[in-house]
C-alpha positions in Angstrom: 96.8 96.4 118.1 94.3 96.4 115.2 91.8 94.7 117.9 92.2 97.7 120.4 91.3 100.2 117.4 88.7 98.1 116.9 87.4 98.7 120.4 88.3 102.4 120.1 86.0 102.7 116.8 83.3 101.0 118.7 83.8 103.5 121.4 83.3 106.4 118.8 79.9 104.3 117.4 78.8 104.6 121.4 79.4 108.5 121.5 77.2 108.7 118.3 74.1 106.6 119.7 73.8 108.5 123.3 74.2 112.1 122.6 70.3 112.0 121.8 67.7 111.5 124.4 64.4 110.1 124.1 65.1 107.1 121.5 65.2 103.4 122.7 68.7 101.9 122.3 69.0 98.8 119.9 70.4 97.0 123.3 67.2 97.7 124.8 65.1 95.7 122.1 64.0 92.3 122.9 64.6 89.7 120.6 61.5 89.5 119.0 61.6 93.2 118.1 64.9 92.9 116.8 63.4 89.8 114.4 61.1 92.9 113.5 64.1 94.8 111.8 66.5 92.0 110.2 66.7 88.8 109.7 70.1 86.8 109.0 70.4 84.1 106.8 73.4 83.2 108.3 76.1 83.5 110.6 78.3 80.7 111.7 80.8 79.5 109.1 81.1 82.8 107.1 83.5 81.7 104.3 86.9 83.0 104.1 89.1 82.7 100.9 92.0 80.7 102.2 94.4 82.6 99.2 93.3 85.7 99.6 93.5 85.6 103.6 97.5 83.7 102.7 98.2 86.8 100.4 97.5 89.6 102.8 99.0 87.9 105.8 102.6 87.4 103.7 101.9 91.5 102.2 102.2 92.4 105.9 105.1 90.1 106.6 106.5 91.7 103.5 105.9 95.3 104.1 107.4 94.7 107.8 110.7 93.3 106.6 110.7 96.1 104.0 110.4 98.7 106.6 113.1 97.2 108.4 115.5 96.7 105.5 118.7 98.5 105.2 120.2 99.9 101.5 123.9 99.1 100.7 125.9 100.7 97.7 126.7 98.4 95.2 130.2 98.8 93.3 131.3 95.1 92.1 128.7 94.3 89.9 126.0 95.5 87.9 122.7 96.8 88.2 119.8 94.3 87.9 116.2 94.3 89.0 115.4 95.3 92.4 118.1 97.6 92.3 118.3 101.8 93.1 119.7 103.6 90.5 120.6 107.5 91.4 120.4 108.6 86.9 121.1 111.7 85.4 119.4 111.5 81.5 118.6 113.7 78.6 115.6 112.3 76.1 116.0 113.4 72.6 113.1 112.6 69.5 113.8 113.0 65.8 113.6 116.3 63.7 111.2 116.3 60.7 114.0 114.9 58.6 114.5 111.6 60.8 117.8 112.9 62.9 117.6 113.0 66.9 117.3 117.0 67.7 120.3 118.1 69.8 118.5 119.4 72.5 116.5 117.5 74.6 112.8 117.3 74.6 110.5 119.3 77.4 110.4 117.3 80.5 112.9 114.8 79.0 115.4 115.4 81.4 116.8 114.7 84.9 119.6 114.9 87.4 120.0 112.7 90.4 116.8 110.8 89.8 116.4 108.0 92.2 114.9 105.0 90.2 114.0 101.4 91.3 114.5 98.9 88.6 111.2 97.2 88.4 109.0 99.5 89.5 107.3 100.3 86.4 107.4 104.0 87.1 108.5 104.9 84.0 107.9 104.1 80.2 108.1 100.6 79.3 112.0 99.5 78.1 113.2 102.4 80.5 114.1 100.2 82.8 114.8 97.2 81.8 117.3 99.2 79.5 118.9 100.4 82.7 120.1 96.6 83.6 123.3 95.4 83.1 125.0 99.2 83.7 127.7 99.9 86.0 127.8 102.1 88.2 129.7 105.7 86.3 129.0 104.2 83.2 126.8 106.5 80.4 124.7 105.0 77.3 122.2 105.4 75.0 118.7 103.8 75.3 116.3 103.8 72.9 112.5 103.2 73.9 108.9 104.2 72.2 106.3 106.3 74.1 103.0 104.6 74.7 100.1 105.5 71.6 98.0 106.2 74.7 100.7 108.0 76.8 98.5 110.8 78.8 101.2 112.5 80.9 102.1 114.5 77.2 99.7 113.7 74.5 102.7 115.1 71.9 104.8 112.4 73.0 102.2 109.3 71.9 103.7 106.5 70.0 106.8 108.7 69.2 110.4 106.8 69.5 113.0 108.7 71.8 116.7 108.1 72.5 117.8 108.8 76.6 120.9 109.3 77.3 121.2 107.9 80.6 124.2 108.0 83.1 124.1 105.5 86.3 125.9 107.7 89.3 125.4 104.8 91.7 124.0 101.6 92.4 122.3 100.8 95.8 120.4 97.4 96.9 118.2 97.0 99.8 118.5 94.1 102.3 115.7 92.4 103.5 116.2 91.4 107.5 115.7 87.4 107.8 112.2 86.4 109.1 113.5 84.8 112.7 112.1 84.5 115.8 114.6 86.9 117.1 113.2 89.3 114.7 109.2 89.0 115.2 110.3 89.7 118.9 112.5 92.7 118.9 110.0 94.6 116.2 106.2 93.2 117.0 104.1 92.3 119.7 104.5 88.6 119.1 107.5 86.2 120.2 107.6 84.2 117.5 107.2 83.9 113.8 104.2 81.2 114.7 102.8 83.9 116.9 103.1 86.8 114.8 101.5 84.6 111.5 98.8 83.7 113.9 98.2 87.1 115.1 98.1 88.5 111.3 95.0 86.0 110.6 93.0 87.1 113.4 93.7 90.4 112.3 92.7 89.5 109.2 89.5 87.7 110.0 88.2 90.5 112.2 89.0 92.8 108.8 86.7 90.4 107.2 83.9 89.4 109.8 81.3 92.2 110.0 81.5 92.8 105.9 80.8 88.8 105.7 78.4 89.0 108.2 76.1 92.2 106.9 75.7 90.3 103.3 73.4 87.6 105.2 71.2 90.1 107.2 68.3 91.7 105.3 67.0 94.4 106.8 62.7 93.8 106.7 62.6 97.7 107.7 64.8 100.6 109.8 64.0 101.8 113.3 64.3 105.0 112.3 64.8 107.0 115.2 67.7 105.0 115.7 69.0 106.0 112.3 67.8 110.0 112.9 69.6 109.3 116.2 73.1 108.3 114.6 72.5 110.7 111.8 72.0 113.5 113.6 75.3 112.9 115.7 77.4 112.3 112.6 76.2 115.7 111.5 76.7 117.5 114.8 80.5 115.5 115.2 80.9 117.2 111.4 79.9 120.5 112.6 82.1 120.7 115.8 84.9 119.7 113.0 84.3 122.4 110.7 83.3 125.0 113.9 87.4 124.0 115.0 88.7 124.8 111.9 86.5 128.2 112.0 85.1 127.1 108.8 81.2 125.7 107.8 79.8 122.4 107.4 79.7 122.7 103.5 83.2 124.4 103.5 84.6 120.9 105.7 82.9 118.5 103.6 84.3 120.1 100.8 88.0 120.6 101.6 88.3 117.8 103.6 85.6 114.9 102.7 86.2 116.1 99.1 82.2 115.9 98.7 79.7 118.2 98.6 77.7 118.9 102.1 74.4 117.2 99.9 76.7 114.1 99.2 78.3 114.1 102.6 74.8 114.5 104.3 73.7 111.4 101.9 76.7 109.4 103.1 76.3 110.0 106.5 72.6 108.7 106.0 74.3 105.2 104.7 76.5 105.5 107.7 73.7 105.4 110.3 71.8 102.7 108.5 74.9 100.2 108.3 75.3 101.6 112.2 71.9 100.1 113.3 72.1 97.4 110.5 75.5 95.8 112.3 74.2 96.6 115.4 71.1 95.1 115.5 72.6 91.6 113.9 75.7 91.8 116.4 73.0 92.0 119.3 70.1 89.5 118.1 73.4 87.0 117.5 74.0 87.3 120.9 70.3 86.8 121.7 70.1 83.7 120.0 74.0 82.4 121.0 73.0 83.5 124.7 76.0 85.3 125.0 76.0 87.8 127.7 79.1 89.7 129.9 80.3 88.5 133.3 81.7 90.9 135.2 85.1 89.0 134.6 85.1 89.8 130.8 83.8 93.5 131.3 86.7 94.2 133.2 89.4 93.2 131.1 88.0 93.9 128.1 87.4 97.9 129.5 91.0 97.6 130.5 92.3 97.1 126.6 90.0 99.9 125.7 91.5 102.2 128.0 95.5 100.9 126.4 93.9 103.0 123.4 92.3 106.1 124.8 92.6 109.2 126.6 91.3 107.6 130.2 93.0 106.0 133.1 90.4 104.3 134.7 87.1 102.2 133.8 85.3 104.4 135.9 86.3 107.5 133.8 85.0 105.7 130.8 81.7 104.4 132.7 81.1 108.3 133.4 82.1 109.2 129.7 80.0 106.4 128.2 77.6 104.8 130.5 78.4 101.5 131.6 75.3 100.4 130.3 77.0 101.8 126.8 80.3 100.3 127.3 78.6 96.6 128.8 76.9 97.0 125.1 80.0 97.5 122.8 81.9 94.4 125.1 78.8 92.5 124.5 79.1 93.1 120.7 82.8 93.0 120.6 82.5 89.2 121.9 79.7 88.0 119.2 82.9 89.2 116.7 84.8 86.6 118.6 82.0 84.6 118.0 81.9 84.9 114.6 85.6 84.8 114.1 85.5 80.9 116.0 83.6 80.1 113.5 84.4 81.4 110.1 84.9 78.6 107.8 88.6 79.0 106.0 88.0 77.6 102.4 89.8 77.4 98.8 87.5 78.9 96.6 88.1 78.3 93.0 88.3 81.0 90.8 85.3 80.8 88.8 83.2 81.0 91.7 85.6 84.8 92.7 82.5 86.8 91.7 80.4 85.0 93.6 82.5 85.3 97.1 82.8 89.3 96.8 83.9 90.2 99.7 85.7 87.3 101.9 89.0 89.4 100.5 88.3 92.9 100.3 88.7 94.8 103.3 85.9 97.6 102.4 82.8 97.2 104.2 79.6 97.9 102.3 78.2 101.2 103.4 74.6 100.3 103.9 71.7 97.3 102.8 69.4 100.4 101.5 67.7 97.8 98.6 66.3 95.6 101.5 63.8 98.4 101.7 63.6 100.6 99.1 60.4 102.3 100.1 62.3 103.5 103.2 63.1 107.0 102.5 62.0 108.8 105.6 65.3 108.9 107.4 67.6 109.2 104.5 65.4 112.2 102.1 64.7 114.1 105.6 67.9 114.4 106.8 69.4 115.0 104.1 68.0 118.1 103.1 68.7 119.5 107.1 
């Protein structure tokens, strides 16, 4: 699935380049004016942290048994971590003469408050306080606030007595990871299959990120980049004209910028546009990788699982099937690269220096490779 959206991202990168007329397309270049732009230090074996990769493929295993997991009510034993506690409670603090005040304290108090043991969600000793009660049974708890506790500065370092009463105890059980499982709730037949799918999924995550930290951009074709900036801004502006609102109103409400910081983002957008464009292609012009008409076809047939078409054609006429040859052609340099990332362990004291074979955030743009290029970003910003 996460390869389709790929595909379906791409497809929104192809509406962006050919709204404007007049401006070369980056497939067009030849590979010596591509070797004009960027150069890449690298791009077979792109390291991959082994752990990191392990951790986020066992998260998603994890987070699908835990969507699947049922709750039982638990009456013949205790509570204990990992539980659901449905609490009622009443926090009291001590009177200038030492005594607990008989009325509880502003926002000390609750009734029918769901709370998993474990989760950290409330003061430290809360919780762990809560263990070992049945369920109908009521005590008191004693715990000290933080001396840094921000949600009510009048409450820092200040000891406080809850009394807390447990109404019920529920547990949740996980399904078992089988075969039988992967099948009826993924794409995948087996627990093998699904593992295997998860790592591709993860190493496509990873690919392009690893991939931009080799190129270094020698200078930006910058009608390209006034070509995908100025799209970005008119996509914005057909936004905000839906809602009935402006640009700067959009940006503000829903990008949670200013319209000067959007505009400046959507600068570093088009130049990390052209920047893994222009490396995906000149890969493919150095790996001789091209498209039979095998591949185009069955690789315009997954994009369509994910889009509003029924047939290639409809797609050639939206995109141009010189457009959608492009983003196939690009799509298989990923495969490329993915063939031939290099899965290592990478000891921790050399973490900083492998900064992005685990995160999932793609840097937004290479703008110290040239510095002195301002043209496309100042200009357009100030549209």
């Amino acid at each position: 699935m996460k390869k389709i959206a790929a595909l379906a991202a791409a497809l929104l990168a192809l509406t962006l380049a050919l709204t404007s007329c007049g401006t070369k397309e980056l497939s067009s270049f030849t590979q010596s004016e591509k070797e004009k732009y960027i150069s890449i230090e690298q791009y077979k074996g792109l390291v991959i942290d082994k752990k990191k990769m392990e951790e986020s493929i066992q998260g998603d295993i994890d987070a699908l048994l835990e969507k699947k997991a049922t709750t039982n009510e638990v009456t013949d034993r205790a509570a204990k971590e990992g539980d659901t506690v449905n609490i009622d409670y009443k926090g009291y603090i001590k009177d200038e003469n030492g005594e607990w005040e008989t009325e509880p304290f502003k926002n000390g108090s609750a009734t029918g408050s769901d709370l998993k043991l474990g989760s950290k969600s409330m003061i430290d000793g809360f919780e762990d306080a809560i263990i070992g009660f049945n369920a109908g049974e009521e005590k008191d708890i004693f715990v000290t606030f933080p001396e840094d506790y921000k949600n009510n500065p009048d409450m820092q370092g200040k000891e406080a007595k809850f009394t807390v009463k447990v109404n019920k105890i529920t547990e949740t059980v996980l399904p078992e990871l089988t075969d039988d499982f992967i099948a009826e709730n993924t794409d995948s037949k087996t627990v093998d299959e699904y593992r295997a799918s998860l790592e591709g999924d993860y190493k496509h995550d990873q690919i392009i990120s690893l991939l931009l930290q080799k190129v270094t951009v020698k200078e930006y074709p910058e009608d390209n980049v006034r070509q995908y900036y100025d799209n970005l801004v008119n996509t914005y502006r057909t936004y905000a004209t839906n809602y009935g609102i402006s640009l700067s109103q959009f940006c503000q409400q829903y990008l949670k910028k200013t319209e000067e910081a959007a505009l400046r983002g959507f600068v570093d957008q088009a130049k990390n546009s052209v920047k893994q464009n222009l490396a995906l292609l000149l890969i493919a012009d150095m790996e001789n990788i091209t498209v039979s008409d095998e591949e185009y076809t069955k690789r315009a047939n997954e994009m369509l699982e994910d889009s509003s078409y029924t047939t290639i054609e409809e797609l050639e006429k939206a995109y141009t099937k010189d457009g959608l040859r492009t983003v196939i052609l690009e799509d298989i340099v990923v495969d490329f690269l993915v063939d031939n990332v290099s899965v290592e362990e990478i000891p921790e004291e050399d973490d900083g220096d492998e900064t992005t074979a685990g995160d999932k955030e793609q840097e937004p743009s290479d703008t110290s490779a040239d510095s002195s290029d301002t043209s496309a970003s100042d200009e357009t910003a100030a549209d």
